[in-house]
C-alpha positions in Angstrom: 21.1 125.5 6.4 18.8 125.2 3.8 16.4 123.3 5.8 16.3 125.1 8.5 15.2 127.4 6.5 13.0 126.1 4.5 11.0 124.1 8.0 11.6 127.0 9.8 9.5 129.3 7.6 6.7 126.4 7.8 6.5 127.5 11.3 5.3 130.7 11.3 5.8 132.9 14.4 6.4 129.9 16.7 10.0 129.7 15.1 11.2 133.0 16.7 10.0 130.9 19.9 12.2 127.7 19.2 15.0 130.0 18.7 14.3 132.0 22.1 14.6 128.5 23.7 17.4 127.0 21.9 19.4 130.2 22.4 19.1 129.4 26.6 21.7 128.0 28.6 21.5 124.7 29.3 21.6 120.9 27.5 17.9 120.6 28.0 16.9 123.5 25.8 19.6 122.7 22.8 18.2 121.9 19.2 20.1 118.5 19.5 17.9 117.7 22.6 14.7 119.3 21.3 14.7 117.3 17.8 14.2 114.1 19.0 11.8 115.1 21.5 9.5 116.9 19.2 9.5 114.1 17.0 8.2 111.5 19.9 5.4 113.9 20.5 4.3 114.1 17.0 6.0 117.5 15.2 7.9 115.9 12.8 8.4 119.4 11.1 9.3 120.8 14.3 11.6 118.1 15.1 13.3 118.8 11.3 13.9 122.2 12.3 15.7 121.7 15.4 17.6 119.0 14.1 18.6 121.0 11.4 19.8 124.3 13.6 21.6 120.9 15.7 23.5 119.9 12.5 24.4 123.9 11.4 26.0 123.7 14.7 27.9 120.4 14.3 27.9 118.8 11.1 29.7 115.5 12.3 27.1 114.6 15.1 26.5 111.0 14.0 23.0 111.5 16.3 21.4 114.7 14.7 22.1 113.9 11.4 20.6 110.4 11.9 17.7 112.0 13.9 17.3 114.8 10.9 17.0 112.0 8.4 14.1 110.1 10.6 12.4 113.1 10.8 12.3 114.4 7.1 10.9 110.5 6.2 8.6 110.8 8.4 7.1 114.3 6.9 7.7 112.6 4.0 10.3 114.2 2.5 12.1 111.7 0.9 14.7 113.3 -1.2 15.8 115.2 1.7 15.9 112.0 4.3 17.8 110.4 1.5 20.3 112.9 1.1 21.2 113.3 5.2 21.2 110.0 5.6 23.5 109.1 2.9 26.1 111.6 4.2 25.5 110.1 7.8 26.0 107.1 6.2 29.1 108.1 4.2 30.1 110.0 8.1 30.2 106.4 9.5 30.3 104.0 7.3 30.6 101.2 10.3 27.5 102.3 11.9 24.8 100.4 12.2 22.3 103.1 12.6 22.4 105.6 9.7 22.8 102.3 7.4 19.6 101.0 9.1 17.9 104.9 9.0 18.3 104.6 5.0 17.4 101.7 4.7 13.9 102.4 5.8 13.8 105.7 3.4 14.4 103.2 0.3 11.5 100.8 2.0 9.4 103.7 2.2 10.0 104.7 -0.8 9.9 101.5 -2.8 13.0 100.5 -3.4 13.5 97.4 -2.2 16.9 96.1 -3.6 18.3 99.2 -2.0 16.4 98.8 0.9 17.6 94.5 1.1 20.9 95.7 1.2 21.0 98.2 4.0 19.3 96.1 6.0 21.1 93.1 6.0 24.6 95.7 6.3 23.0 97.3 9.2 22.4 93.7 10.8 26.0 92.7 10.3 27.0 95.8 12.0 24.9 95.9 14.8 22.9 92.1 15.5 21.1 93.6 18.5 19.4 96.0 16.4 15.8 95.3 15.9 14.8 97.7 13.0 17.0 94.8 10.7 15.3 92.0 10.9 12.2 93.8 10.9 12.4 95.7 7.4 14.3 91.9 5.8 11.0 90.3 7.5 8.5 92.9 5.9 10.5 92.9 2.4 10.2 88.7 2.5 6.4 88.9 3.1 6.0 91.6 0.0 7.6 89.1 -1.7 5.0 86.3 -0.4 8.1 84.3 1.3 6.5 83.4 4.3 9.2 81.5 5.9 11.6 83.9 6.0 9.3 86.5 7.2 7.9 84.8 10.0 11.9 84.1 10.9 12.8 87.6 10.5 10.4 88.8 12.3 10.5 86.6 15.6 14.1 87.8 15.5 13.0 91.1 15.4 10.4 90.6 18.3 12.7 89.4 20.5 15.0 92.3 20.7 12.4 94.9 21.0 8.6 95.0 20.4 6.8 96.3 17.4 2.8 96.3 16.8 3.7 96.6 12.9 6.0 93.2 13.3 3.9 91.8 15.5 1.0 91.8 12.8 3.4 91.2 9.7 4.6 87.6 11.9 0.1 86.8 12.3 -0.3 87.8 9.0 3.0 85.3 7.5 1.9 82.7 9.7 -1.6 82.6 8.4 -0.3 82.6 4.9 1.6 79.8 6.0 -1.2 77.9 7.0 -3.2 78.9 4.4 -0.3 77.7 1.6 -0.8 74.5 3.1 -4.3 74.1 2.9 -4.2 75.1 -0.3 -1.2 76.6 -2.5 -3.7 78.7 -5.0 -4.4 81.2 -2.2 -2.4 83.7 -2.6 -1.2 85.1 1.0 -2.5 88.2 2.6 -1.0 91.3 1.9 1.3 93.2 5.0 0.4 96.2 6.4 1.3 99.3 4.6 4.4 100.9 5.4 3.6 104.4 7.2 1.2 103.1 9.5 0.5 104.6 12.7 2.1 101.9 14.3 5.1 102.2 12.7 6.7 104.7 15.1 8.8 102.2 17.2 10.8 101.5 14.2 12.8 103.8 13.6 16.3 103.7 15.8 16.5 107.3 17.4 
């Protein structure tokens, strides 16, 4: 409730307009529906607010609450994303998706023990996932292993493509190459986490 409020007030007079359309019969003009599509088209705050009127509604959809936490990471609002997703989490503990979600709030945010963690849970849960092998590829490549990045991330490639770990496996492979030429080098740095890129990552 609180967010709603809070996202709704950063709205201005376009909220009473939201609400006008969520109130209208129909599946196609519910918050639930609306969140995720605002957040594809680029209002992350938007896509908070419905999200958040979706989870007022129903507090155990798995989907908002998931969707809510994307969307607050995104802004970023990271306290926020953390707190949603660790009830989603805590919702279904054998789901692969809010584990994964979180997971990518800690990377965001820097903490990447927490981040190590979720990631390889959500990968147990769920091999199929992309988003997994992804963030363990990226969090390998920080740490300059270039192995294990390039093998995390051709895992994550061929389950569902990425421009971000597309250009974290170039960039460990030519750290690999350069490591053998000579060992002093130290190996390029990945792309920052954020990037514009980075919007297929997340698992709506």
């Amino acid at each position: 409730k609180s967010l709603a409020e809070t996202y709704g007030r950063k709205l201005g007079t376009h909220r009473a307009e939201f609400d006008r359309i969520f109130a209208e019969p129909g599946e196609g003009s519910s918050p639930a529906q609306a969140g995720p599509a605002l957040y594809i088209g680029g209002a992350a705050g938007a896509s908070v607010y419905a999200s958040a009127v979706a989870a007022v509604a129903n507090p155990d959809d798995l989907q908002v609450a998931s969707n809510l936490g994307v969307a607050l990471d995104t802004i970023p609002d990271t306290k926020a994303a953390s707190a949603v997703l660790l009830y989603a989490h805590k919702l279904a503990p054998r789901q692969a998706l809010p584990a994964l979600n979180l997971a990518w709030v800690y990377f965001n945010s820097g903490h990447a023990t927490e981040a190590k963690a979720l990631f390889q849970q959500a990968a147990s849960l769920d091999p199929d996932l992309s988003g997994a092998p992804a963030g363990l590829g990226m969090l390998a490549s920080c740490k300059g292993d270039t192995a294990t990045a390039m093998s995390m991330s051709r895992s994550s490639l061929s389950k569902s493509y990425s421009g971000v770990v597309a250009a974290g496996f170039v960039n460990a492979q030519q750290a690999q190459e350069q490591q053998q030429q000579s060992s002093s080098q130290p190996p390029p740095s990945f792309p920052p986490s954020g990037s514009a890129d980075s919007s297929p990552l997340p698992e709506l």
